[in-house]
MARNUTOR-248560 format. One line per 10 residues: number of its first residue (from 1); for each residue y, x, z of C-alpha. Coordinates in pm, whole numbers. Each point is the difference from the previous one (the first is absolute). Layout:
! MARNUTOR-248560
NUM) Y:X:Z ~ ...
! end
This chain:
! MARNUTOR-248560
1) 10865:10187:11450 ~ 179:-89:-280 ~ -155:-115:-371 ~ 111:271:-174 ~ -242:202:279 ~ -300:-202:-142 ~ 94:28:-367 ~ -352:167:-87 ~ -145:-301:169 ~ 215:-237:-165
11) -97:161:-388 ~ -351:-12:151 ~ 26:-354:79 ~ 141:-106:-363 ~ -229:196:-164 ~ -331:-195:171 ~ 199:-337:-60 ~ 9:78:-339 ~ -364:160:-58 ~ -123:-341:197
21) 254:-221:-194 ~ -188:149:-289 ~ -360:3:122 ~ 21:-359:116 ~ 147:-123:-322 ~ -283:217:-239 ~ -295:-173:231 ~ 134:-318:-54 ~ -72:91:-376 ~ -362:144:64
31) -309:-162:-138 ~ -180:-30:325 ~ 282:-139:219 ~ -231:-58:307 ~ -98:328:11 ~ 337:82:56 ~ 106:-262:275 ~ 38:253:273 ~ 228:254:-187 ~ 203:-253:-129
41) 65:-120:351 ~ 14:309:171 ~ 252:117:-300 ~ 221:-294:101 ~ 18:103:398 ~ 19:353:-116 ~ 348:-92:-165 ~ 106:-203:244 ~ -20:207:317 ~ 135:275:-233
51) 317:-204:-98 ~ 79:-113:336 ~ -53:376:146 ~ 262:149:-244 ~ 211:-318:43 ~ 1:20:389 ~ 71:426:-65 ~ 271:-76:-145 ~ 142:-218:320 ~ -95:317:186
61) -263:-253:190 ~ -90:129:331 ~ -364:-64:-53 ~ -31:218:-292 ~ -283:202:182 ~ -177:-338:10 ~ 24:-121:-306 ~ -125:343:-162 ~ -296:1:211 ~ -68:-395:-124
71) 113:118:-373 ~ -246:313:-10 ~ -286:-212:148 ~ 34:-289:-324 ~ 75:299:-211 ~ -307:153:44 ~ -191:-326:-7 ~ 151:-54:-354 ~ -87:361:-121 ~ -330:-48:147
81) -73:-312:-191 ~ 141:86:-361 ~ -164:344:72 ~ -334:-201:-95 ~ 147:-107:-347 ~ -43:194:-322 ~ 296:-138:-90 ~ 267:226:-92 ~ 292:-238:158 ~ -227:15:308
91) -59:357:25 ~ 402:30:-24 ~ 52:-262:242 ~ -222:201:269 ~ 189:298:-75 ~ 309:-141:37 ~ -121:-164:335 ~ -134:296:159 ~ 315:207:-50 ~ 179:-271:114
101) -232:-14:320 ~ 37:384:69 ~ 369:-44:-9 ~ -30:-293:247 ~ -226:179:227 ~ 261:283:54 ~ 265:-232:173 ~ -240:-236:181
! end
């Protein structure tokens, strides 16, 4: 399959990179950092996975089916997690990660 077959996976994929980018960067900034530990570092493998995925699309990898199963579990671990914050960058971020995990889901 070729990239431009997984082009609504690839815009999914940027658009969680850059809602985690975001989130990870705006935690940093919060008062109670600690309290924030595990979105920060779930933001991080969130962006990651998601930049390798749409990188490796884009080679038209042959373990795309893989990787989108991996990339919609750490997805929804992300979305889960900054699903807990109040935080608007957070509630974005989840958003942003549970699209992005639907859209995985449907080629894994």
């Amino acid at each position: 399959m070729s990239h431009q077959q997984h082009q609504q996976l690839i815009n999914a994929l940027q658009d969680c990179i850059v809602a985690c980018n975001h989130c990870y960067d705006a935690c940093l900034k919060e008062e109670d950092i600690k309290m924030m530990a595990e979105c920060i570092r779930l933001d991080r493998e969130c962006a990651e996975i998601c930049s390798y995925l749409a990188q490796a699309l884009c080679r038209d990898t042959p373990f795309a089916a893989d990787l989108a199963s991996v990339c919609a579990t750490i997805c929804e671990a992300c979305g889960n997690e900054c699903q807990k914050h109040q935080h608007e960058h957070c509630q974005k971020c989840a958003d942003a990660c549970f699209a992005c995990a639907k859209v995985c889901k449907s080629i894994a």
